[in-house]
ZAMARGU-4260 file (C-alpha; in steps of 0.2 Angstrom, whole numbers, plus 5000, padded with zeros to 4 digits):
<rodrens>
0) 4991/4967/5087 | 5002/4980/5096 | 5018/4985/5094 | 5031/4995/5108 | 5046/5003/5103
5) 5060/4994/5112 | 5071/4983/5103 | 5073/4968/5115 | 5063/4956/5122 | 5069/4961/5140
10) 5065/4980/5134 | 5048/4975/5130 | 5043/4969/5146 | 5049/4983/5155 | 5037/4994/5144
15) 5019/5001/5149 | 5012/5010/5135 | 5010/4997/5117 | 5002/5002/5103 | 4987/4994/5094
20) 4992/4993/5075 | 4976/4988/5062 | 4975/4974/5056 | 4969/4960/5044 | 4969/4941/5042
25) 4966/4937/5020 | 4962/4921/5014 | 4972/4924/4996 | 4968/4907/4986 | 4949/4906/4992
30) 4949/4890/5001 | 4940/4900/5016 | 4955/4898/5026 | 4965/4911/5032 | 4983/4913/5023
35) 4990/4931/5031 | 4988/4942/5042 | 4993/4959/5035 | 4997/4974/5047 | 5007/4992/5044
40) 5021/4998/5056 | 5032/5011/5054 | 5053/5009/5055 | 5067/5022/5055 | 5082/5018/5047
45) 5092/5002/5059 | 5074/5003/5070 | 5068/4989/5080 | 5052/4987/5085 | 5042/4974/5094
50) 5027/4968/5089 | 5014/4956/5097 | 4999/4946/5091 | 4986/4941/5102 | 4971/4929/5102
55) 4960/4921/5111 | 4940/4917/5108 | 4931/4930/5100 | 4920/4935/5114 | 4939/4942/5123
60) 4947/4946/5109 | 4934/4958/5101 | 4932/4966/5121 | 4952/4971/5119 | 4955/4976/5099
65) 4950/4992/5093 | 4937/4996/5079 | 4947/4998/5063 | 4940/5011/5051 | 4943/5005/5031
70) 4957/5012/5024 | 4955/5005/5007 | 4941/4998/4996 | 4937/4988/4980 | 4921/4987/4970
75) 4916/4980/4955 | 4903/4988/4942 | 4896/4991/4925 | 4895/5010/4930 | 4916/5012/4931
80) 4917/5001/4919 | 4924/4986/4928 | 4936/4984/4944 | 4941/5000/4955 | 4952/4999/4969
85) 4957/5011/4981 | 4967/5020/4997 | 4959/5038/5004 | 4974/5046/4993 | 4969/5040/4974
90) 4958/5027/4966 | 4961/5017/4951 | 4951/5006/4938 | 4954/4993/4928 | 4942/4992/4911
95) 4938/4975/4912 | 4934/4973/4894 | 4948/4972/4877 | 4956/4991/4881 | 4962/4984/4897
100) 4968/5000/4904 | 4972/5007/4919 | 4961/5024/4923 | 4964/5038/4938 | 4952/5046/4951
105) 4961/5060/4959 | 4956/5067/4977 | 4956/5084/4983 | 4948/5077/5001 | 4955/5060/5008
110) 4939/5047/5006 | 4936/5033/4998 | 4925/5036/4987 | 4925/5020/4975 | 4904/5018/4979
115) 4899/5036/4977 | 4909/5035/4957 | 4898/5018/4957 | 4881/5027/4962 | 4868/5027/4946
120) 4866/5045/4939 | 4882/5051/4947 | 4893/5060/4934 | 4912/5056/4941 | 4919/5067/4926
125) 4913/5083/4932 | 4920/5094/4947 | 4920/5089/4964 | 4927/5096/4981 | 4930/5077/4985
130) 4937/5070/4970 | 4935/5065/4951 | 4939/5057/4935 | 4956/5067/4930 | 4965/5058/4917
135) 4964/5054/4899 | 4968/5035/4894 | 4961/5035/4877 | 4968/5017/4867 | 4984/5017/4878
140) 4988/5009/4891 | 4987/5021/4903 | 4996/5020/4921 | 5005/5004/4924 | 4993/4991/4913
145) 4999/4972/4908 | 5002/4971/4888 | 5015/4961/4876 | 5028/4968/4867 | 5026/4962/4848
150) 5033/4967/4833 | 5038/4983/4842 | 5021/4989/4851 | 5013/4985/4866 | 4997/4974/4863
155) 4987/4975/4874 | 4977/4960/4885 | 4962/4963/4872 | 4957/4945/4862 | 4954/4931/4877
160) 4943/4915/4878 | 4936/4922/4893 | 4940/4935/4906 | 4937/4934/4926 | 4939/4945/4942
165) 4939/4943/4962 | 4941/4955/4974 | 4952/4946/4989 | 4951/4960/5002 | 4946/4976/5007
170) 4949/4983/5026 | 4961/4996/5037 | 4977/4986/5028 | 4974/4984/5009 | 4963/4979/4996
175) 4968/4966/4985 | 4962/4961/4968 | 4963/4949/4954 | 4961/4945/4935 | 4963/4930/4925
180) 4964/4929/4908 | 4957/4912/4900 | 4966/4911/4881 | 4973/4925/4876 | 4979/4926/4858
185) 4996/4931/4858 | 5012/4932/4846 | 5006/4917/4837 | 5001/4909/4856 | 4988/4906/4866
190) 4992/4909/4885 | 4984/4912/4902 | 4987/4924/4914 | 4986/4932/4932 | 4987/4949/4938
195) 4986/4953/4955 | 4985/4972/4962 | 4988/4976/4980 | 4983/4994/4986 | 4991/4996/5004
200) 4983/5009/5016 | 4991/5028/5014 | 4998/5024/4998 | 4997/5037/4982 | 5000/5019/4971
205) 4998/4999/4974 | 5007/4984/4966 | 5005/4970/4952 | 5012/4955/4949 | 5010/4944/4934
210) 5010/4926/4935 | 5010/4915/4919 | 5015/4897/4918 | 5013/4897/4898 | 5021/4913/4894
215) 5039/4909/4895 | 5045/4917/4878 | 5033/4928/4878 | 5038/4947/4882 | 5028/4958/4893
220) 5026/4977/4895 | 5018/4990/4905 | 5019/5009/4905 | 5014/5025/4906 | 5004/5034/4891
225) 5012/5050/4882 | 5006/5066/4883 | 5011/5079/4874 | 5026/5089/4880 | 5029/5080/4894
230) 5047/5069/4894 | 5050/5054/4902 | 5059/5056/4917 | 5071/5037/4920 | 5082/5029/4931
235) 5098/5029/4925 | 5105/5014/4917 | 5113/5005/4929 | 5099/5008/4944 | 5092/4991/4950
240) 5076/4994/4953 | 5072/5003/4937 | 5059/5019/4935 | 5048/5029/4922 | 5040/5045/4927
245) 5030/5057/4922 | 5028/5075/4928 | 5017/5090/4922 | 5001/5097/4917 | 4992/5080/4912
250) 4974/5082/4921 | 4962/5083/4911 | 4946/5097/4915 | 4930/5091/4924 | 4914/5088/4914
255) 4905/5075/4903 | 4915/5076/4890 | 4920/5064/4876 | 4936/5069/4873 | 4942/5083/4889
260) 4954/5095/4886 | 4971/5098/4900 | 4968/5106/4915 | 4980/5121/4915 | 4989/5125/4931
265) 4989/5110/4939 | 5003/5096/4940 | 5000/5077/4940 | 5015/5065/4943 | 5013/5045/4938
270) 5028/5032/4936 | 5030/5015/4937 | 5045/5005/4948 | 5050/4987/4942 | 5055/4975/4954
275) 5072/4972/4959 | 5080/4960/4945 | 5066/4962/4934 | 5078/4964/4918 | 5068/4979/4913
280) 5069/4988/4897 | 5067/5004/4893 | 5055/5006/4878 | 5044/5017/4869 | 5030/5014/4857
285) 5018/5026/4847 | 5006/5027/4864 | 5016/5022/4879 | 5033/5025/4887 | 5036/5007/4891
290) 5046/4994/4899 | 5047/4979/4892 | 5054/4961/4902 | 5051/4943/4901 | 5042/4932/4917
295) 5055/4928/4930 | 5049/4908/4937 | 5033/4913/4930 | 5031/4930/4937 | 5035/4949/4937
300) 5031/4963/4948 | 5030/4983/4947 | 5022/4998/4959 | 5011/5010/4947 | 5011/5027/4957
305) 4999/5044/4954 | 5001/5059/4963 | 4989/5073/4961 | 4995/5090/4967 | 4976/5095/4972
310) 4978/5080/4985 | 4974/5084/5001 | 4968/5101/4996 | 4950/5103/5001 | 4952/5092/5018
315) 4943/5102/5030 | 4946/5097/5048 | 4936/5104/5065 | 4940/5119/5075 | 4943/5117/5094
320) 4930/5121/5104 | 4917/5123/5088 | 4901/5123/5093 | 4891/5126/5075 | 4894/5113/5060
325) 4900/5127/5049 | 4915/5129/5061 | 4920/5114/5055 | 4927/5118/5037 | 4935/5133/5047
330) 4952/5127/5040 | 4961/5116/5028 | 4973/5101/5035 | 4991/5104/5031 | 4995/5092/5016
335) 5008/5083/5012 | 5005/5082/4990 | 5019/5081/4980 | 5022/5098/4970 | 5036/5096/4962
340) 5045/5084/4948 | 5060/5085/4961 | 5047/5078/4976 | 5039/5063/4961 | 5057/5058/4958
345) 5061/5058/4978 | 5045/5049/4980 | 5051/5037/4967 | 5069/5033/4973 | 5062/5030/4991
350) 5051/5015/4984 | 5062/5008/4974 | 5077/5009/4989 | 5062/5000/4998 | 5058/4989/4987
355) 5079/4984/4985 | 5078/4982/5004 | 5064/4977/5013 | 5062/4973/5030 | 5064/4956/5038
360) 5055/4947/5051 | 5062/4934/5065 | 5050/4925/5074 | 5055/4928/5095 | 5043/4914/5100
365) 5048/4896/5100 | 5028/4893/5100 | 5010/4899/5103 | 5008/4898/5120 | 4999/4907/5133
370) 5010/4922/5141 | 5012/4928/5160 | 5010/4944/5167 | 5023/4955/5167 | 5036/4947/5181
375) 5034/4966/5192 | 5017/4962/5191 | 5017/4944/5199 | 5024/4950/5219 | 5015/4964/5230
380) 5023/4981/5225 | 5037/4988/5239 | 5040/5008/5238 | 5058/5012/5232 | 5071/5024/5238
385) 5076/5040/5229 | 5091/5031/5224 | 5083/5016/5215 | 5071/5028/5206 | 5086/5038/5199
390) 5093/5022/5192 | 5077/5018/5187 | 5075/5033/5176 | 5095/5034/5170 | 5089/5015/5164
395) 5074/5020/5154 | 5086/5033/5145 | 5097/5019/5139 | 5084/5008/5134 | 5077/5023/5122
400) 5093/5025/5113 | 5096/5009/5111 | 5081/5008/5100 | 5088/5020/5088 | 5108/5012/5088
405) 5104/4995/5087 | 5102/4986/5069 | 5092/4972/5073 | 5074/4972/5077 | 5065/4962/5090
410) 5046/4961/5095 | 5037/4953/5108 | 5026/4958/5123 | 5007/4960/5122 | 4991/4972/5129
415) 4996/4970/5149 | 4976/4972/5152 | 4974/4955/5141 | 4984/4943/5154 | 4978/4954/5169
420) 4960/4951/5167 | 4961/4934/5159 | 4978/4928/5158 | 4973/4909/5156 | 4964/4912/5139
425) 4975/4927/5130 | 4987/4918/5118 | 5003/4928/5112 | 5016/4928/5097 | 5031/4937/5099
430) 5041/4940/5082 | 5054/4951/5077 | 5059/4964/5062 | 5073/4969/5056 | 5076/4986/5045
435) 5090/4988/5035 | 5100/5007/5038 | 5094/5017/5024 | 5079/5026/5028 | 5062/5025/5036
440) 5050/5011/5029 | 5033/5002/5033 | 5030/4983/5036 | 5018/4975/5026 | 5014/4955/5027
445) 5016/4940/5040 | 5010/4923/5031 | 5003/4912/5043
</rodrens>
């Protein structure tokens, strides 16, 4: 895949220089087929940008693409006592057994470190340069867990016929991972359930949807657990999406403890953003700050969010010219952790704003088809005069500041070196995206 920055077919092809963006093709409902192809691209506010997909047989295609380094992993073990999931900013687990809580490793380095947590005779609670276990579920529900809301508590996904997991993908994109939840004894009922989480590349949180044909009059709940002296920070109450956060000093200290007490001087925020629509409401129960909604056609969504303010902290990167290995952790990267309750609320407002208004996608081509070269590429090349090259260069000018005015968003065009060297087997797909003017985003999914 490679993406340019004009905003028009006709721009495209004038352009020389496309970027390669990761990608990754997911077969979601394990038929061993491929259902999406999942890529990452960032868009300022009214931006368009064109994007390209390009195959072939493998032997080309793997010539042309880039290697991707794994941005996200997910693992499951009896050593974190069930699923983990994870970007190089934070990892989470789920325990996969009646608490049913969601658990935190926070990361002063950006790795993934889901298999070094998973090692026999590694200690995760104790201190690390890289990253630890830093918070404290205990019988709550911890950050952004599926329960009920009965008799006026969350319950959580505890008494099941039988309980099952899959890990859908891992790779430079996202991991994705699922539960299903055979008979679970409910409000008098007995229902069956799916969770989905999706962790996207870069991300300090990752998403959840629920889906339940069984559990119509049933009402759900997630949330966040209390600590003590720190106050729920919401959305007020006509905000669509709604929000719950948490700031303050609710890491726990390092060390194999049973029971760890708060890390003093150090800030973690968390919250949880509902999906646009959701009819979420705020609630509150002895453990949990809580919102509580019923399945819309069967399903519900919210983002859970955890951000650390150690992140990024011990990232060491090399020194120009170094010529020893302890050159190399000369200096720390800048970070960009979030400090402050004002920058967790920011945070917070910018998903939901991006989750009230995603971007759109237009499809440019009218079908797969194989592409020619660019048309200045198809005659020998003639020299110009001064004039025709001053025109040339007022032109490009315009074409840049049309991609920041215009509203729509185009794509098309493909890797010029693919249809030079073997323009008969390169197959391309033009599509286009469209950002609404608010603010900057990041494209997440095509489904094939």
């Amino acid at each position: 895949m490679t993406a340019t920055d004009a905003s028009t077919v006709a721009e495209d092809a004038a352009v020389l220089h496309a970027q390669e963006l990761p990608s990754q093709v997911d077969d979601i409902d394990g038929d061993l087929k491929a259902d999406e192809l999942a890529f990452q691209i960032d868009l300022n506010p009214r931006q368009t940008r064109i994007v390209t997909i390009t195959w072939g047989t493998p032997d080309r295609i793997f010539r042309l693409r880039g290697d991707y380094e794994p941005q996200t992993n997910a693992i499951f073990t009896k050593k974190i006592d069930g699923m983990g999931w994870e970007s190089k900013r934070d990892s989470f687990r789920l325990y996969f057994d009646k608490r049913n809580a969601i658990d935190l490793y926070g990361k002063p380095r950006p790795t993934l470190q889901l298999q070094r947590y998973a090692t026999p005779g590694y200690i995760y609670h104790n201190y690390s340069p890289d990253g630890r276990d830093i918070y404290l579920v205990a019988d709550a529900l911890g950050i952004g867990a599926p329960a009920a809301w009965v008799n006026g508590e969350a319950r959580h996904i505890s008494d099941v016929d039988d309980r099952t997991w899959r890990i859908i993908s891992t790779g430079p994109v996202r991991a994705i991972v699922e539960f299903t939840y055979q008979g679970w004894k409910i409000a008098g009922k007995s229902v069956n359930l799916q969770v989905r989480a999706t962790q996207w590349a870069g991300e300090r949180g990752f998403l959840q949807t629920v889906t339940s044909t069984d559990a119509v009059d049933l009402t759900l709940a997630t949330g966040l657990t209390q600590q003590q002296g720190i106050p729920e920070v919401r959305s007020q109450a006509t905000d669509d999406p709604a929000w719950l956060a948490m700031w303050g000093e609710q890491a726990v200290e390092g060390g194999n403890k049973a029971v760890s007490p708060i890390l003093r001087g150090t800030n973690l925020g968390l919250a949880i953003v509902m999906a646009p629509s959701s009819s979420a409401t705020p609630n509150k129960d002895s453990k949990d700050y809580l919102f509580t909604f019923p399945l819309k056609n069967g399903n519900a969504s919210w983002y859970s969010l955890a951000a650390w303010d150690q992140e990024g902290s011990n990232d060491p990167v090399p020194v120009v010219g170094a010529r020893e290995p302890r050159e190399y952790v000369a200096r720390v990267a800048g970070v960009d952790a979030i400090t402050s309750q004002d920058q967790l609320v920011a945070s917070v407002k910018e998903i939901a704003a991006r989750m009230k208004s995603p971007a759109t996608v237009k499809i440019l081509s009218s079908a797969p088809e194989v592409q020619s070269a660019p048309p200045d590429t198809l005659h020998p090349a003639s020299s110009r005069t001064y004039k025709q090259a001053i025109d040339l260069l007022q032109k490009g000018r315009c074409m840049r500041a049309l991609t920041t005015k215009n509203i729509d968003v185009g794509l098309s065009c493909g890797p010029r070196a693919s249809w030079i060297r073997n323009p008969s087997r390169i197959t391309t797909l033009a599509f286009c995206i469209s950002i609404p003017p608010w603010r900057a985003t990041s494209l997440r999914t095509i489904k094939s």
